[in-house]
N, C-alpha and C positions, 0 to 999 in steps of 0.2 A: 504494500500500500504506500500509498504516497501525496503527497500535499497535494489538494485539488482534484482529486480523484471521486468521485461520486458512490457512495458506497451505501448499502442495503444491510443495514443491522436486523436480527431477528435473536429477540432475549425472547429466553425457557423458562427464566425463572418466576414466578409469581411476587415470591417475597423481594424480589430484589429492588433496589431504591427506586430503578425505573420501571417504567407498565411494561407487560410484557406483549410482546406483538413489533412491528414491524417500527425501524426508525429509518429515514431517509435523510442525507444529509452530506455536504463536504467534509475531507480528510483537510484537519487545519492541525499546528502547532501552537499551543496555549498557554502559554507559562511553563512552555519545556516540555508539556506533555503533548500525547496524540489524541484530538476529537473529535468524533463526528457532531458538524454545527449545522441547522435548519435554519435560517434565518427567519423562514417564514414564519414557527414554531416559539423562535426566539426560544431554541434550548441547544444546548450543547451537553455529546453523549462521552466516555470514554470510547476510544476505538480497542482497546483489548481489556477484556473482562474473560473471568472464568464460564460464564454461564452462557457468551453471545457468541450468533456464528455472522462471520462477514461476508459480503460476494459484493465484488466491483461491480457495477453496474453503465460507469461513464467515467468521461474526463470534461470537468468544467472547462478546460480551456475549447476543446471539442465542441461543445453544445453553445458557447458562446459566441463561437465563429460561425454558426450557423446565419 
């Protein structure tokens, strides 16, 4: 994965901080760590967690030269 990269989270877990079901959002660097951010959502995820699975889906820079 990689900054600006458009990625597809999908958490298992119920208990875990965030809802579980599907997150949509860019691969950003955030105070040194790795997140996926939705701007529209105005929420920002971790991109490695024990309990999430990731799959690339796009590259912002790709969909923006459209």
């Amino acid at each position: 994965m990689y900054a600006g990269e458009i990625v597809k989270q999908k958490e298992t877990e119920l208990w875990f901080p965030y809802r579980a079901g599907t997150f949509i959002g860019e691969v950003r660097i955030l105070e040194g760590s790795w997140y996926i951010v939705n701007e529209k959502k105005k929420e920002a995820r971790p991109l490695f967690t024990k309990t999430a699975t990731n799959k690339m889906i796009g590259d912002i820079i790709k969909i923006l030269s459209y």
